[in-house]
LOKEZA-987532 format. One line per field, with one value per residue (C-alpha): residue in one letter; chain; y negated, x negated, z negated. Coordinates in steps of 0.05 Angstrom, whole numbers, always signed. Each point is the difference from the previous one (the first is absolute). Layout:
// residues N
aa = [a_...] $
ch = [A_...] $
py = [Y_...] $
px = [X_...] $
pz = [Z_...] $
END
This chain:
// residues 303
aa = [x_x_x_x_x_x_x_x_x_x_x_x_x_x_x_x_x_x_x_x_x_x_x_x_x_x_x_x_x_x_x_x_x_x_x_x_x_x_x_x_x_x_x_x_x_x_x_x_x_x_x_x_x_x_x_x_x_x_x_x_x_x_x_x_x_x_x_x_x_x_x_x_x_x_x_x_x_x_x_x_x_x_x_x_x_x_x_x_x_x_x_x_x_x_x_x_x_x_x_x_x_x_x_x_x_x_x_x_x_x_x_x_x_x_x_x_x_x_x_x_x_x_x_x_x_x_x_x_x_x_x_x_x_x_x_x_x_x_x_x_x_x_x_x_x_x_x_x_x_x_x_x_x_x_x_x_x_x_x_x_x_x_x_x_x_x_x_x_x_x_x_x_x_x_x_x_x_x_x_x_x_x_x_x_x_x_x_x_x_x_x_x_x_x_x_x_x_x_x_x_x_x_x_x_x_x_x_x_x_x_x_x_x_x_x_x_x_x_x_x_x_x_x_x_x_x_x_x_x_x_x_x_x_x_x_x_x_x_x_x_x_x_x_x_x_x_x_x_x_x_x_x_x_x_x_x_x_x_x_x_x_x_x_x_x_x_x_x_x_x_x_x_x_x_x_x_x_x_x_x_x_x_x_x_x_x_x_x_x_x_x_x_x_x_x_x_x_x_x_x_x_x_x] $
ch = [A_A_A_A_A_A_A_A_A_A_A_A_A_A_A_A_A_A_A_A_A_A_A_A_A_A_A_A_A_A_A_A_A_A_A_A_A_A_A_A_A_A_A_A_A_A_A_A_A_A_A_A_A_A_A_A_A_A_A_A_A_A_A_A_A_A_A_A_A_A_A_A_A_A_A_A_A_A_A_A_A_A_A_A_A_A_A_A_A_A_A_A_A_A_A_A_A_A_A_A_A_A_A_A_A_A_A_A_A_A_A_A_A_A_A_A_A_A_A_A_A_A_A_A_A_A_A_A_A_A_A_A_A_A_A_A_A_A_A_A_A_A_A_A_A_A_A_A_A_A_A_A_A_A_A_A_A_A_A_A_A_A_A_A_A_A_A_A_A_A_A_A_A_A_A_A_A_A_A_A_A_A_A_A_A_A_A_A_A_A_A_A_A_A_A_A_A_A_A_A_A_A_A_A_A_A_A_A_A_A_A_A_A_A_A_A_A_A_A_A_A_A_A_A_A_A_A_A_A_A_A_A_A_A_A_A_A_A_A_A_A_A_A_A_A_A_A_A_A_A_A_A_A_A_A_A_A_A_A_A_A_A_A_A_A_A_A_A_A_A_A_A_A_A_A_A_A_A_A_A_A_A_A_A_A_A_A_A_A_A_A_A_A_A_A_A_A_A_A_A_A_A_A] $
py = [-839_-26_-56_+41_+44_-48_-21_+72_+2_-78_+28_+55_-39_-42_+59_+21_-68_-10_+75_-18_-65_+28_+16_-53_-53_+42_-5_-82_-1_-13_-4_-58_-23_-15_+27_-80_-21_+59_-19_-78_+17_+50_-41_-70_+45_+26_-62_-37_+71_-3_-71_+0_+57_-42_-49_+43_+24_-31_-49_+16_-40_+23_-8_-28_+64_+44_-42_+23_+70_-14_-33_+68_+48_-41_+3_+74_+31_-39_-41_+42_+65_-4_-32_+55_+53_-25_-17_+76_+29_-27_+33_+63_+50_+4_+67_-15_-58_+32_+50_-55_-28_+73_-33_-56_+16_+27_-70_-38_+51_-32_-66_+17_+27_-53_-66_+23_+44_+62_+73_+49_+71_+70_+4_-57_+11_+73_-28_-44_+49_+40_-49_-16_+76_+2_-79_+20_+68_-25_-50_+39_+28_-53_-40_+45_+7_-81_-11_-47_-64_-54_-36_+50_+3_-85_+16_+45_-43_-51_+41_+22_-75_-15_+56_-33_-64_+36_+31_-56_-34_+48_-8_-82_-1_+48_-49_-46_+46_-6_-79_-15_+35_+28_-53_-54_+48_+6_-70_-23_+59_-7_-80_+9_+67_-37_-69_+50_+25_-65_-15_+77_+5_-78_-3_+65_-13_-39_+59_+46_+29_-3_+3_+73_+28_+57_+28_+42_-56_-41_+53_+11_-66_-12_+78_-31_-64_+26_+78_+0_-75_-24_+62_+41_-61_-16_+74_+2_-48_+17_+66_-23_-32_+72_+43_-5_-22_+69_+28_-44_+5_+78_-7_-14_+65_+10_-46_+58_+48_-50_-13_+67_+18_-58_+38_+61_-25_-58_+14_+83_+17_+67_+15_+53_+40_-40_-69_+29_+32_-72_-32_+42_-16_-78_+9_+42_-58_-38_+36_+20_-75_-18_+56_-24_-73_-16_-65_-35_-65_-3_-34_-70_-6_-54_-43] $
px = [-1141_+12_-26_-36_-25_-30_-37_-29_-19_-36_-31_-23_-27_-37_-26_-36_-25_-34_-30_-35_-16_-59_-42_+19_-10_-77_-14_-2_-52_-54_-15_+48_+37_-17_+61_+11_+11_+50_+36_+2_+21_+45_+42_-3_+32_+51_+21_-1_+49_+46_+10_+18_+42_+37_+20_+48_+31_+50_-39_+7_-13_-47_+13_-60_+1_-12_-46_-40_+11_-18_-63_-7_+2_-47_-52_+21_+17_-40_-68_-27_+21_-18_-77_-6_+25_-46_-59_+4_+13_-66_-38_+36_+29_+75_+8_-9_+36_+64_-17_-1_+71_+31_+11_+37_+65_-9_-28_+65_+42_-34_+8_+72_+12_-32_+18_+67_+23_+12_+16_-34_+22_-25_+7_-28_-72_-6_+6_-54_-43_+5_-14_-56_-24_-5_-31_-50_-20_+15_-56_-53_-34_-11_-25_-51_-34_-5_-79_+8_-41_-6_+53_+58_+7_+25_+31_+50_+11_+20_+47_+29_+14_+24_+57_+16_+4_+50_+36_+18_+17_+57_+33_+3_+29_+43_+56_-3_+22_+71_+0_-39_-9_-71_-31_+19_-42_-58_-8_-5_-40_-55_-5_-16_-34_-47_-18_-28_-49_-24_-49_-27_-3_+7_-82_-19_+51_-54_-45_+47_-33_+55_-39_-30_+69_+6_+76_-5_-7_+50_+58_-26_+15_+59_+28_-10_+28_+70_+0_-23_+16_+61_+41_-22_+24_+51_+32_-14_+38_+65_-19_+5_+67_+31_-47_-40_-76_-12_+33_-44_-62_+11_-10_-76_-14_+12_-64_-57_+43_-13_-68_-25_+45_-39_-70_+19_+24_-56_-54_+2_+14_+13_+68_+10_+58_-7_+12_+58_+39_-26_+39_+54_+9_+2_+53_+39_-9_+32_+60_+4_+4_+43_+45_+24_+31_-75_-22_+60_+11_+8_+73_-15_+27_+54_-27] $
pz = [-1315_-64_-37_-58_+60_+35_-55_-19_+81_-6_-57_+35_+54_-50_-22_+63_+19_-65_+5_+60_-20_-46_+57_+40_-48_-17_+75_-9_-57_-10_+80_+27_-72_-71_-43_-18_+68_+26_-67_+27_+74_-21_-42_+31_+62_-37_-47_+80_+30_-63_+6_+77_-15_-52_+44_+36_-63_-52_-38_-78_-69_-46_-76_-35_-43_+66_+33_-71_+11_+83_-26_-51_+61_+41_-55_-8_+65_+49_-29_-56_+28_+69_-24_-44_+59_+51_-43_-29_+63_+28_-50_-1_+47_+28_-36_-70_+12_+24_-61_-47_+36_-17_-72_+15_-3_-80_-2_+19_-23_-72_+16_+25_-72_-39_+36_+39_-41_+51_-35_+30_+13_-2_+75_+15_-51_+34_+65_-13_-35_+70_+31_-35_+0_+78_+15_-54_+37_+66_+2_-62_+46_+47_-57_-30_+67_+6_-14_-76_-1_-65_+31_+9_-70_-4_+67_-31_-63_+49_+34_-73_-14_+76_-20_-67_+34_+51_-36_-53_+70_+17_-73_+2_+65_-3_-39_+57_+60_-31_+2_+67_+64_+14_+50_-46_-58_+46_+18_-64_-25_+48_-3_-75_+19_+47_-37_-59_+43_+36_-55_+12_+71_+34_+3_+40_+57_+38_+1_+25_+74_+43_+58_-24_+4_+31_+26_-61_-42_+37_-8_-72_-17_+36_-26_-73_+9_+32_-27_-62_-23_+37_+7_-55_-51_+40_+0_-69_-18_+31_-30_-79_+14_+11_-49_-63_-6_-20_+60_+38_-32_+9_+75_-12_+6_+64_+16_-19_+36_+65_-29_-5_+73_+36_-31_+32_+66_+15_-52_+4_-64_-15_+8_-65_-33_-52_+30_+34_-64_-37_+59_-8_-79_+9_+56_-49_-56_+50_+6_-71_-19_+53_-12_-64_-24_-26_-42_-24_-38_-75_-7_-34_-62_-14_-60] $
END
């Protein structure tokens, strides 16, 4: 296997672990976790996994340019996007929030055009507009039988601002797979990642009720912490060095597909035509983008 196709299968991967992580992560609040102190746990485990990991790798110098743009995609891609993800997703459902995440790859693939300067093709926007077309209808239905309260309406604007966050992530670091390999990224990602959210989440650590943990909540936890945080980044990473934001951010749609498969399977959702054709067209995206050359860089210009 290639290097480009690994990175389409890691992204892939990532994909399915962040699918499931919607209910997962929902399962933890508000019974055993406060969205504060998964966000502190979560991340002082993964700055403390990176790290180790680091020390078995070739140690690299950081310009004191990067370490700005490292410090950018901890504030981007780790503190204010993972508060706003968990605090939204404890006052909404796992559906509309994969709905909501069916837009964020026409969210980077704006932020690719504006800040890095990507072209994008024909193939590549009606890809994306498939896609789009079957994460939409895949999980619409689900989401119109969720029972609305007065908080589902902030719970979604928090998700929309988590993806923003996200996908402004992808774009900054993006530049930096091509100068430094991707544990040496994460390290420093999450460090700055995680001392952002100390003065948000340091003071409800005490009160989290460890001893009320069920095995649920234990492999909850422990399933965020390696699966959705370690990996997921991880995999990510080695991902941009071999394809474009866009092409990466594309791969978010495969998360309401697993959303929405998960409902069926443990939850007994109805299992329609519909959700099966919707499937069927955000698979197709897939290929369709992947079939052609997709987001390429703008050649600098020599002045």
């Amino acid at each position: 296997m290639n290097k480009t196709s690994r990175a389409h299968l890691y992204l892939i991967v990532s994909g399915l672990l962040f699918g499931a992580n919607y209910w997962i992560a929902k399962g933890l609040m508000p019974d055993f976790m406060q969205p504060a102190q998964i966000i502190f746990v979560r991340y002082l485990s993964a700055v403390a996994l990176f790290w180790l990991v680091s020390t078995m790798t070739l140690r690299e110098k950081i310009s004191r340019r990067d370490h700005l743009l490292l410090a950018l995609g901890g504030l981007t891609g780790i503190s204010v996007n993972q508060t706003f993800f968990f605090s939204g997703l404890s006052l909404t459902s796992p559906v509309d929030a994969a709905l909501l995440h069916s837009g964020s790859p026409v969210v980077v693939l704006l932020f690719s055009a504006l800040l890095a300067r990507e072209k994008i093709n024909l193939p590549k926007i009606a890809g994306i507009l498939m896609g789009a077309a079957g994460a939409v209808a895949l999980v619409l239905q689900a989401s119109m039988a969720e029972s609305n309260s007065g908080n589902q309406l902030l719970g979604n604007t928090l998700i929309v601002l988590n993806i923003i966050s996200y996908s402004l992530y992808l774009v900054i670091i993006k530049p930096l797979m091509s100068r430094y390999t991707a544990i040496t990224i994460m390290k420093w990602v999450f460090l700055y990642g995680f001392l952002f959210i100390i003065p948000y989440s340091l003071n409800t650590v005490n009160s989290i009720p460890f001893e009320k943990f069920t095995g649920f909540a234990w492999f909850s936890l422990t399933y965020i912490v390696l699966g959705t945080t370690f990996l997921t980044y991880l995999m990510t990473s080695y991902s941009l060095r071999y394809v474009s934001a866009g092409t990466a951010g594309y791969y978010i749609y495969l998360q309401p597909v697993i959303a929405a498969f998960i409902g069926v399977v443990l939850f007994r959702e109805a299992l329609t035509i519909i959700k099966i054709l919707a499937a069927a067209l955000v698979f197709a995206g897939v290929f369709l983008v992947n079939r052609n050359a997709g987001l390429k860089k703008v050649p600098e210009r020599n002045e």
